[in-house]
N, C-alpha and C positions, 0 to 999 in steps of 0.2 A: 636218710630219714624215711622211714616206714609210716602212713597213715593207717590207721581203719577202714575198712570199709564204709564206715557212716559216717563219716567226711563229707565221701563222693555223694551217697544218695541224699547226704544234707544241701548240699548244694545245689543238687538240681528239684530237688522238692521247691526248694527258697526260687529258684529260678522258674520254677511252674508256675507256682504262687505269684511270681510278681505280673506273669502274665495274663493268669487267672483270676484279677484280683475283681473283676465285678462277678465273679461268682462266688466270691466267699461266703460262708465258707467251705473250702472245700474238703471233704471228707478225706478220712486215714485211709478208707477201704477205695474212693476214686486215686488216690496218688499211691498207695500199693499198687492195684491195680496196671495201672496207667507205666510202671515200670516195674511190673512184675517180680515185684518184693513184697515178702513179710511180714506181715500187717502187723505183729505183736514188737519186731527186730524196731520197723522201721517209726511205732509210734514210742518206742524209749528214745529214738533220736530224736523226734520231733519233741519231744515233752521237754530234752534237753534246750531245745531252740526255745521253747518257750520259757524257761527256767532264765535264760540268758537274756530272756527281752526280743530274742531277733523275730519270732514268732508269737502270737496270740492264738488261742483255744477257745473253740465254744463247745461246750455239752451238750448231749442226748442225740435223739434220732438227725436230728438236721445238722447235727454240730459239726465241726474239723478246723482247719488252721489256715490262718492268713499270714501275713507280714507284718508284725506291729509297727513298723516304720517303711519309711520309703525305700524300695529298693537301692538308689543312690546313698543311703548311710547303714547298709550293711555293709563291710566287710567280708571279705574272704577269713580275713583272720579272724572275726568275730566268727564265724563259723568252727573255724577248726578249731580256736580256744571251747566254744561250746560241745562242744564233741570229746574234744582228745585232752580237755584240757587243761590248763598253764604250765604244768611242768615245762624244765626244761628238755629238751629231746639228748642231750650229753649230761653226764653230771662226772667232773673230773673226783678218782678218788685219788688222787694224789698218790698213786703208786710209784710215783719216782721215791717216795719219801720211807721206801718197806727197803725190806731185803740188805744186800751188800749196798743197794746205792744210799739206801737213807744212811747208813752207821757208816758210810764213807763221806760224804758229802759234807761240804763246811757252810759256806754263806749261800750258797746255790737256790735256797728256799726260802728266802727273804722275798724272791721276786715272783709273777706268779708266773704258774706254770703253761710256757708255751702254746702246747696245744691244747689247755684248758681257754687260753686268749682265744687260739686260732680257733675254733669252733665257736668260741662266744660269736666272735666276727662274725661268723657263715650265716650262726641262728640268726642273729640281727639281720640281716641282710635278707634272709628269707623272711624273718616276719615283716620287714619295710616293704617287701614287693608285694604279700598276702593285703600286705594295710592300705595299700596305692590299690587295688582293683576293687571294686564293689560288683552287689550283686547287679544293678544293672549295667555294668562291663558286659559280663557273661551275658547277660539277655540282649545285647545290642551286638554281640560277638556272633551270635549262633544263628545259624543259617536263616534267611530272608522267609521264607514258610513256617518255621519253627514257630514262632510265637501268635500267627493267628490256627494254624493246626489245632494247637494246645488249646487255644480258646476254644473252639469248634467242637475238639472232641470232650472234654471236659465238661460242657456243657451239654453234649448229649448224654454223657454220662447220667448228669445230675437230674436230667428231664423224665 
């Protein structure tokens, strides 16, 4: 399974945000900055975050993005579905059912096709483990400095 790169910088935006939340809001051009990304790349992702709910947006000179909910009820998976998202990551084309094996084949295709199951299985399993961690997992995960740093400097930023 291949992500995007705006996945990754989705999530740790969403995970700045939840630490920076008495400075909201905080700008596209402090969180570009601050991980030396893009500012045009990385505010289609965040527009996407807010398109999905997981984000809020304010306009003009003061404006940028917070967390519309609480850290604890984002998702991982709400992330990457906002990003990358719903599709399936396989899509069986039933190529058992082309060539010499389909014009051979009797009742073989009534049932469905194995490793179309066995990857459903995987995907599911991945989106269960995506849907069991939230954004503050990740911010209680990452190192014991990490989240008052961010406040610190994000807020010199802003000053």
């Amino acid at each position: 399974m291949k992500m995007g790169e705006g996945v990754e910088w989705s999530l740790h935006c969403c995970v700045t945000l939840s630490w920076a939340e008495d400075q909201w809001p905080v700008s596209i051009a402090r969180l570009a900055a601050w991980f030396d990304l893009p500012v045009e790349y990385l505010k289609k992702r965040l527009q996407a975050l807010v398109r999905a709910g997981i984000l809020t947006s304010t306009p003009g000179a003061r404006g940028g993005f917070g967390l519309s909910r609480p850290p604890e009820r984002i998702t991982l998976l709400d992330v990457v579905t906002a990003i990358e998202g719903g599709t399936d990551p396989f899509r069986c084309t039933e190529i058992r059912q082309r060539g010499h094996s389909g014009r051979t084949a009797t009742e073989e295709f009534t049932h469905a096709c194995g490793i179309a199951v066995a990857m459903r299985r995987a995907e599911l399993a991945w989106r269960r483990e995506l849907a069991a961690q939230t954004i503050a997992d990740l911010a209680a995960a990452a190192p014991a400095d990490s989240a008052e740093r961010t406040r610190r400097e994000i807020a010199r930023a802003g000053a």
